[in-house]
N, C-alpha and C positions, 0 to 999 in steps of 0.2 A: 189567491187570484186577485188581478188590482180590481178595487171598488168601480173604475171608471168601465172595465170590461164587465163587469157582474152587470151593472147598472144596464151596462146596455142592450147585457142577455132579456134579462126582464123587461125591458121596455119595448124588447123586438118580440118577445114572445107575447105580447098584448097587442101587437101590431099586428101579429099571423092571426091571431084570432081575431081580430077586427075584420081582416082582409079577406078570411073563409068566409064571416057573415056580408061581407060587402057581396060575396060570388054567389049567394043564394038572397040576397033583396035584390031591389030594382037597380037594375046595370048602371054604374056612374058613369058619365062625363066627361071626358079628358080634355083639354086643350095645350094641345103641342106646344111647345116651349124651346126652339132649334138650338138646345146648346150642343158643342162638337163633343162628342167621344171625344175621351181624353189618349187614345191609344190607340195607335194601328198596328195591323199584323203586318202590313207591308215596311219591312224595313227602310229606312231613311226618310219616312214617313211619322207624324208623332201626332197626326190629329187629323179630322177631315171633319169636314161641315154639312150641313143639307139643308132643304128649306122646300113644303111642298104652298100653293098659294090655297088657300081658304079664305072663301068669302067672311066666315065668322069671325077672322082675324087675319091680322097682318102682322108675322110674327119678322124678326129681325134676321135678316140673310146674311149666313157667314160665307155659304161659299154654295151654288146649283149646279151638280152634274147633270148634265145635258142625258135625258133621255127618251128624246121625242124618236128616235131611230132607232128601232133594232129588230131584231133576224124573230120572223116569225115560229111562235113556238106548237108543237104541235102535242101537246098535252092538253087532253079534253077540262082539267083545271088549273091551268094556268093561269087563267085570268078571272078566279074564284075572287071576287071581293065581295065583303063581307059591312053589314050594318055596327057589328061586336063582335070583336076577334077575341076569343077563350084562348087564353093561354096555361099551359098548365108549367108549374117552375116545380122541377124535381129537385131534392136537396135534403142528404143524409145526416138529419139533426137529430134524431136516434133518439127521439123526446119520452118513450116506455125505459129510458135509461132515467129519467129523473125521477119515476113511481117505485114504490114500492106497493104490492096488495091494493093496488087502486089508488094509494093515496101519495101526494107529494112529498118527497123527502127533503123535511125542514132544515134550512141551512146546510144541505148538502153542498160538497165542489159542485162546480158545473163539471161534467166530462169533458175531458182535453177535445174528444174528439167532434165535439160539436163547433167548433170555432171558426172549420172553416166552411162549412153551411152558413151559418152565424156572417160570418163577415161577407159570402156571398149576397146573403138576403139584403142585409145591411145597405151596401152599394146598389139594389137591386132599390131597396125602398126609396133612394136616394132618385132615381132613375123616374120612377113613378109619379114621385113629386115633381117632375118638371113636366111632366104628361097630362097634366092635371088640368091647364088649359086647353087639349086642342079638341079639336071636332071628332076627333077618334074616338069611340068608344072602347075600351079594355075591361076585360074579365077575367083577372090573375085569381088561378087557385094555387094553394100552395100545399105541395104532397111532401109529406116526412117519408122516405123511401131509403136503405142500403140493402144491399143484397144480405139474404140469410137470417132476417130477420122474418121479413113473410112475402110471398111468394108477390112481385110485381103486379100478377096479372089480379091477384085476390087487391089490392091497393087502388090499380088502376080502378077496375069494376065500382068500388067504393067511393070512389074520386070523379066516376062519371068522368072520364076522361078520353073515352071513345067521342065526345061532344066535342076536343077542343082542336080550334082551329092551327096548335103550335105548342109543340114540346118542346121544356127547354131545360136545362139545368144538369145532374149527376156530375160527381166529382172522382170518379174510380172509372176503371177501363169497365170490372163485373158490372155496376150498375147500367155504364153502360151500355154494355151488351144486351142487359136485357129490357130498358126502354128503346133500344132500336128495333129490337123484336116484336115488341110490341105495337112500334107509330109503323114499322112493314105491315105488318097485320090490319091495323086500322087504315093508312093509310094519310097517315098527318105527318108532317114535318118534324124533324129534331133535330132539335140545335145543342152542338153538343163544345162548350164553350174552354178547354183542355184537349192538351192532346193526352192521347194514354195507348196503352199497347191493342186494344179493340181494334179488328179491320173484317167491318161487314163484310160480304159476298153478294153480289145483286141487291141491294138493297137501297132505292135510287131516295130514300125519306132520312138516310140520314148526311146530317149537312154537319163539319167538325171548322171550328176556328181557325184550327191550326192542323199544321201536319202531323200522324199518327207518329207514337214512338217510335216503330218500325221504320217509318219513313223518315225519321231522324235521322235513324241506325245509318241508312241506306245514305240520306246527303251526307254524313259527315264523314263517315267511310271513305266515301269516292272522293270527299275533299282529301282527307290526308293521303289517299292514292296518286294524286294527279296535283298536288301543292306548289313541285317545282325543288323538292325537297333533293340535297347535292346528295345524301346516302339513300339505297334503297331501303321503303318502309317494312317495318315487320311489326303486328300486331300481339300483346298479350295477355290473351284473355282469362281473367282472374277468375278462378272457380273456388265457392264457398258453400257452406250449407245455407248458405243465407242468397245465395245466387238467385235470379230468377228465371226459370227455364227460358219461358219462352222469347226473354230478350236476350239472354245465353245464345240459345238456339236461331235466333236473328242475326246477332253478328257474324256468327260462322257463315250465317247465307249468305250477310251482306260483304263481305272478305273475298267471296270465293264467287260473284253475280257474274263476273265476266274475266273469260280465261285472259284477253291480252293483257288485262291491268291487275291480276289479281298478286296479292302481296303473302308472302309466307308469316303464320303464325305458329304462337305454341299458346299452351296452357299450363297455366301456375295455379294448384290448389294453396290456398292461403286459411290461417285459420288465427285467434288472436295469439295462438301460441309460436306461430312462423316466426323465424329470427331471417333480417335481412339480407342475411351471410348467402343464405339459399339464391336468394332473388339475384343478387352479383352473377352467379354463376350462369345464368341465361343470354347476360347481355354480350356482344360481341361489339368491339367500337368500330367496325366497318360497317355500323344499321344505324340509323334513328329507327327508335322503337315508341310506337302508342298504345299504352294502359289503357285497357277495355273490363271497367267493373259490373258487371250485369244485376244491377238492383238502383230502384229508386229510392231507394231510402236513404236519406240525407245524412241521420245516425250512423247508419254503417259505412254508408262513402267517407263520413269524417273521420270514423277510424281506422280505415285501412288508408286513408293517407297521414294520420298523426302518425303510424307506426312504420309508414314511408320517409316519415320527415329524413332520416337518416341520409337516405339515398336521394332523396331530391335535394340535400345540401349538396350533393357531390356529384352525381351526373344530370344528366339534360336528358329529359324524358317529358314526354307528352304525354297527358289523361286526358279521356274522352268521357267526361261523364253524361248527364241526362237532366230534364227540365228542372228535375225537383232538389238539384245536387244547390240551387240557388238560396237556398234555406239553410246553406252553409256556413255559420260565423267565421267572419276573417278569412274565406277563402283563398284567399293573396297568401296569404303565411304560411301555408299549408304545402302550397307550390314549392315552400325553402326557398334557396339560391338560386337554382341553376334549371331547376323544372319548370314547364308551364300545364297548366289548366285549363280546359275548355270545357263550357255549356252553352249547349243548344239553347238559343234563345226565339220564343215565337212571337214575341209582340215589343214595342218600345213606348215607352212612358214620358213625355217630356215636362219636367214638374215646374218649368217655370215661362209655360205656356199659360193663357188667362183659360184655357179652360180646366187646366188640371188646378189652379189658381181657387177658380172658384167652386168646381166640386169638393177640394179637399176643406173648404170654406165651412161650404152647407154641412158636408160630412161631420166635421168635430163639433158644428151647434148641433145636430141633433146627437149624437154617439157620444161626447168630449175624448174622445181617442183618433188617432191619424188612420186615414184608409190604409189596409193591406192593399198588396195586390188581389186578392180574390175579390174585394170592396170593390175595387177597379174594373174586374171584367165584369163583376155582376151588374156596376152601373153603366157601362157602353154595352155590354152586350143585350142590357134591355132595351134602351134606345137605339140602337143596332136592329132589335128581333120588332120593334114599334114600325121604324122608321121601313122596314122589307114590308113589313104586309100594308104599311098604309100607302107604297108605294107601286106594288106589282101585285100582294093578292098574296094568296094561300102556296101562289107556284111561284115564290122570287127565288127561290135557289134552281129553278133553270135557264135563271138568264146569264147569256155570255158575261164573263168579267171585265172585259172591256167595254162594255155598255153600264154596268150594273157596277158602277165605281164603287162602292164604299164594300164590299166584301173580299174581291178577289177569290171568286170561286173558281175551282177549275173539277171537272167529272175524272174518274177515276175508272178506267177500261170500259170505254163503252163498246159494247157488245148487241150482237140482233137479238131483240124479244123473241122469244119462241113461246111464251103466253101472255098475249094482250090481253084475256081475262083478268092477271094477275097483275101485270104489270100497264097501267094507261098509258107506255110510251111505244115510239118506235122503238127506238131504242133501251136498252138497260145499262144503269151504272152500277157499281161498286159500292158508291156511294161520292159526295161532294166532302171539297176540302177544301183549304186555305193554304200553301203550298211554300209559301214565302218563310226563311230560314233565316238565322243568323246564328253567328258562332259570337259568345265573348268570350276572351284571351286573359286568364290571370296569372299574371308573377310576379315579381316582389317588383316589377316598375309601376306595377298597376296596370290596369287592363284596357283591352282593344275591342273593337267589335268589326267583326269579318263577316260581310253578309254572304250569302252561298248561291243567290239567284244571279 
């Protein structure tokens, strides 16, 4: 593993302990520091600014949305603000994988699978230190939590997490399913900063960055239905043992949502032993046809297109893959000649902005390694989850999006309460999202970005 990552496992796992005991002494401090997120979900957007005034300081104004107007809300906390906003950050670093019998395993690897907690926090710790001036006061606990290892709710109870004003973090759809179950139950906020194939039911406490897998399925679908395309489309979707049902079982919904548009598919079982020879016999050249793989996993996306290479040297075919297909190496090559490649993209990075400038700045003095992306949302999405509650209170994900510029939220089937015991609103949602899509376009000219709003 390189020494400069090791390095900064251990210096962030002295930081997590630092920061549990910071959550049980006397509450620190913060003073706000208005740098821009360096990322917006809203495509053709790459950065946005805020700035609230405090007497205690007069911090630097990059850009104030005007929110002196907007549609009164009728949630009895809505307008919850708070002296010390508790936030609790979920994040699957699976740290009973480095014990053995209680005791540390000396010179052991790190587990792969910690990395991307790890570079969460990372960009997370990065986020905090720029908070560290304002009038706000924060109390980040930090929970080591994956599904299957022990039951959420025994975690939470431990974690005194019923206290916190704002959940935020999980990295898998299982996890979280089951911190949305939980902040329904309690009755807090979750900010859930990925999309993944999770989609609550009446559940108006959780609030997602971005659009659910499902609701990928669904825009990307209806793009290549409605594209303008000169043959009619026809879909085919790859069935493996390695397939994932219920995104399997999405596409056929999302194919077949509406009879005037809907496109005729087939299905191709594929296995590593498949010879291309098969797959020819499907195509007919009076269709454009779009490859539909049902799994996120990057490994296996990469080998059922290396073992496509063949056929995407010589016909023109469309793949439709999924967020995490971006962990790709060389995806361009992979497209061959004559095919192209598409991934849903829900956010954009502009790295030669001064804010992206100077996070990736602070980031390599403290880490000496370049931010990932997960480094990235961990630290706009903390100054993101800072900037809502020191701005609207404990109830900022039920303000309209067009007042409440920096999130773009929009509700998801709102329906009548029929228990206002359960539920504090008129109404009930689904839950909140972030709705804004893009597509990018790989083949060997190199790639496009097609947004879908």
């Amino acid at each position: 593993m390189h020494s400069a990552k090791k390095h900064a496992f251990y210096s962030t796992f002295k930081l997590i302990g630092l920061l549990l005991l910071f959550a049980c002494s006397q509450k620190p401090t913060y003073k706000m520091v208005y740098n821009a997120p360096i990322y917006s979900n809203k495509p053709g957007k790459t950065s946005f600014g805020y700035s609230k005034k405090k007497k205690v300081v007069q911090p630097t104004i990059i850009e104030e949305p005007s929110l002196e107007s907007y549609d009164y809300i009728t949630h009895n906390d809505s307008f919850h603000f708070q002296k010390t906003y508790k936030i609790g950050v979920i994040l699957p670093f699976a740290f009973d994988s480095l014990y053995r019998d209680s005791s540390a395993i000396a010179y052991s690897p790190i587990p792969k699978g910690i990395y991307p907690a790890l570079d969460f926090y990372e960009g997370l710790r990065i986020a905090l230190d720029s908070l560290h001036n304002t009038g706000m006061r924060l109390d980040v606990h930090i929970v080591d939590y994956s599904k299957g290892r022990k039951s959420f709710k025994t975690i939470a109870n431990k974690a005194h997490l019923e206290e916190m004003d704002l959940l935020m973090g999980t990295l898998s759809s299982n996890d979280a399913a089951e911190v949305a179950a939980y902040a329904l139950e309690k009755r807090i906020p979750f900010l859930s900063p990925l999309a993944n194939s999770f989609l609550p039911t009446h559940n108006p406490y959780y609030i997602t960055l971005n659009p659910s897998i499902v609701e990928i399925q669904q825009k990307t679908i209806h793009h290549f239905k409605t594209d303008g395309s000169e043959k009619p489309t026809r879909f085919i979707l790859i069935n493996s043992n390695k397939s994932e049902k219920r995104i399997f079982d999405k596409y056929y919904s999302a194919i077949n949502k509406s009879a005037k548009t809907s496109a005729a598919y087939e299905e191709f079982n594929w296995s590593n032993t498949t010879k291309t020879d098969t797959f020819f016999q499907l195509l007919d050249s009076n269709y454009r046809y779009v490859i539909l793989l049902a799994s996120t996993d990057p490994n296996f996306a990469s080998q059922f297109l290396k073992a496509m290479k063949p056929v995407n040297d010589s016909i023109k075919l469309s793949y439709l893959g999924l967020p995490s297909w971006k962990d790709i190496e060389s995806i361009a090559t992979l497209a061959g000649k004559k095919s192209d490649i598409y991934i849903p993209n829900t956010y954009s990075v502009d790295k030669n902005s001064n804010s992206y400038k100077n996070f990736s700045r602070r980031f390599y003095e403290k880490f000496r390694i370049a931010p990932s992306e997960l480094a990235i949302r961990g630290y706009s999405n903390t100054l993101l989850a800072a900037h809502a509650l020191n701005n609207k209170g404990t109830g900022f994900y039920l303000f309209k999006d067009e007042v409440y510029k920096t999130m773009y939220l929009q509700p998801i089937r709102i329906i009548p309460s029929k228990n206002k015991s359960l539920y504090p609103h008129h109404s009930v949602v689904d839950y909140y999202y972030n709705p804004h899509l893009s597509l990018i376009k790989y083949n060997c000219t190199g790639k496009l970005r097609i947004n879908l709003d």
